[in-house]
PLY file of the C-alpha trace (Angstrom):
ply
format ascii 1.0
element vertex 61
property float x
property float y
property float z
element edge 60
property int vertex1
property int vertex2
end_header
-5.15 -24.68 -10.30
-4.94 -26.50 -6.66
-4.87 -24.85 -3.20
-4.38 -26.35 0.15
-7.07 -26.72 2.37
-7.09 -27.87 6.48
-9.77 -29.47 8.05
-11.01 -31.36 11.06
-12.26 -34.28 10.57
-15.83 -35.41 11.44
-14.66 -39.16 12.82
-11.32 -38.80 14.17
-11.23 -35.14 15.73
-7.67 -34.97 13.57
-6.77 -31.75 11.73
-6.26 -32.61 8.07
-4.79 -30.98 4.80
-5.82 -32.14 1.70
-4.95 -29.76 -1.76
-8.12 -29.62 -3.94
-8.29 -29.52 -7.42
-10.09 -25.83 -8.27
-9.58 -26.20 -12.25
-12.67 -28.39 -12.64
-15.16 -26.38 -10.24
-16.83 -27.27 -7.42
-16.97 -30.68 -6.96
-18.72 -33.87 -4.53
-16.59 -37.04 -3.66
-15.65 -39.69 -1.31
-12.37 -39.53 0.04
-10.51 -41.88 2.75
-9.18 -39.29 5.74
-5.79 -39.93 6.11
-5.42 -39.89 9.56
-7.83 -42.41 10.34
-8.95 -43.97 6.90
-12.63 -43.49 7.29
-14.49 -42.39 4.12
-15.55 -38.84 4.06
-18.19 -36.84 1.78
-16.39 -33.65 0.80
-17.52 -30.98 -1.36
-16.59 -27.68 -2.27
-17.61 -24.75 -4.63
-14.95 -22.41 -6.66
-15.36 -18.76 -6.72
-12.63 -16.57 -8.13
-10.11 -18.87 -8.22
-10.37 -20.33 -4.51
-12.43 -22.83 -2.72
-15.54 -22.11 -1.17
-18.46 -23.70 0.95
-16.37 -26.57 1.79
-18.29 -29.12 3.81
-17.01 -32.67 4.96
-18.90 -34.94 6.88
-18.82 -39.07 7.82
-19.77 -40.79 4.44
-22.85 -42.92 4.71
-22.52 -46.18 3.94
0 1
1 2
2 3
3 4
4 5
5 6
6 7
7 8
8 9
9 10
10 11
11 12
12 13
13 14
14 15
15 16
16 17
17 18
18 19
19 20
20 21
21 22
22 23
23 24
24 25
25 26
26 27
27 28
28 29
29 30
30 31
31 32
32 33
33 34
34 35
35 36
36 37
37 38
38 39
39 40
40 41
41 42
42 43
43 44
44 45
45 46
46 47
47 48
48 49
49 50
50 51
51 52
52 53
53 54
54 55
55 56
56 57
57 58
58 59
59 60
């Protein structure tokens, strides 16, 4: 199960799409933005099949 979600991000001001993987649950990672290529901290939680309490910010390094 997978569902688009848009964003802005936190470093570059670009809007971004990304599809998320919901069959695992909620989930932490580091992901590169595609727009500018700095790393980013997303997470997410999955509640009845869709993605909630998504949060991105500038990953720490």
């Amino acid at each position: 199960m997978e569902e688009w979600y848009s964003f802005t991000c936190p470093c570059c001001w670009q809007d971004v799409s990304m599809l998320l993987d919901l069959s695992a649950g909620g989930q932490a990672y580091v992901q590169d933005c595609e727009a500018c290529c700095n790393p980013l901290d997303i997470s997410f939680e999955v509640e009845n099949g869709h993605a909630t309490n998504f949060t991105v910010s500038a990953a720490q390094e």
